[in-house]
Residue, then its C-alpha position, 0 to 999 in steps of 0.5 A: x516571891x522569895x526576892x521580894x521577901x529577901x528584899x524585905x528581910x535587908x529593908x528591916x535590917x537597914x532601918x534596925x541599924x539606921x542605914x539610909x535606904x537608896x536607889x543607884x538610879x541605874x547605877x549598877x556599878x555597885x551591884x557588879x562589884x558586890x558580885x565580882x566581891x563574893x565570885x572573885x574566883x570564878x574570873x575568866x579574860x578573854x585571851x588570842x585563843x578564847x576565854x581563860x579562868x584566870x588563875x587556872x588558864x582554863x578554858x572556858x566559853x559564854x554558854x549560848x544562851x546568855x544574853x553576853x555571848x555575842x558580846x565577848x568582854x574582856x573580863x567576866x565573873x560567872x556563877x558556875x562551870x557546865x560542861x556538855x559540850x564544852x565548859x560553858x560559863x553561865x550567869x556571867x556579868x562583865x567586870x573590870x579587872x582592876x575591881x579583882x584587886x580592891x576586892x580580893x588583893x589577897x587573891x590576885x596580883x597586878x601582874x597576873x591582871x595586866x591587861x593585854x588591851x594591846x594584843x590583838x584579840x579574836x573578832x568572833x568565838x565561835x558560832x552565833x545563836x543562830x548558826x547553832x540552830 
């Protein structure tokens, strides 16, 4: 309900100015840059010994219920730290790293954003879903 009114709230306001109302057809590029825009500051890498905040060198870890804890990308954006057992990232979503400069050069530097592509990275953090039971 509150998304639907959300959505119409941004409907009005785009015809007010005149903007043409499109769909990215799938293309959700554009949405993950918008959040990577607004949560520029909650940016992790996943390093030889795990994931890092980025400016911190925190570490941190996928919470296991998220839908990308088996998947381990390189470079993620989260809404917010929860500590239990461990820092757990919860409602991440996979970015590039060179979106971290168009959207806050003012934050980041290329330097601290080089991508160790070339490190060799761990095959597995921790434990599966299943194996925490």
């Amino acid at each position: 309900r509150r998304a639907r009114d959300v959505r119409e709230q941004l409907e009005g306001l785009m015809e007010r100015i005149e903007v043409d109302i499109t769909s990215t057809e799938g293309d959700y590029i554009p949405i993950r840059k918008a959040i990577t825009a607004g949560f520029f500051y909650h940016t992790a890498r996943l390093t030889r010994s795990g994931y890092k905040t980025v400016k911190h060198q925190q570490t941190v870890y996928i919470h296991p219920n998220s839908s990308l804890f088996e998947e381990q990308p390189r470079w993620l954006i989260y809404h917010e730290l929860v500590f239990t057992t461990k820092e757990f990232m919860r409602q991440v979503i996979e970015i590039d790293s060179t979106w971290l400069l168009e959207v806050a050069p003012h934050y980041y530097k290329a330097k601290e954003l080089e991508d160790a592509s070339t490190k060799k990275l761990p095959k597995k953090m921790g434990k599966t879903r299943e194996e925490l039971g």
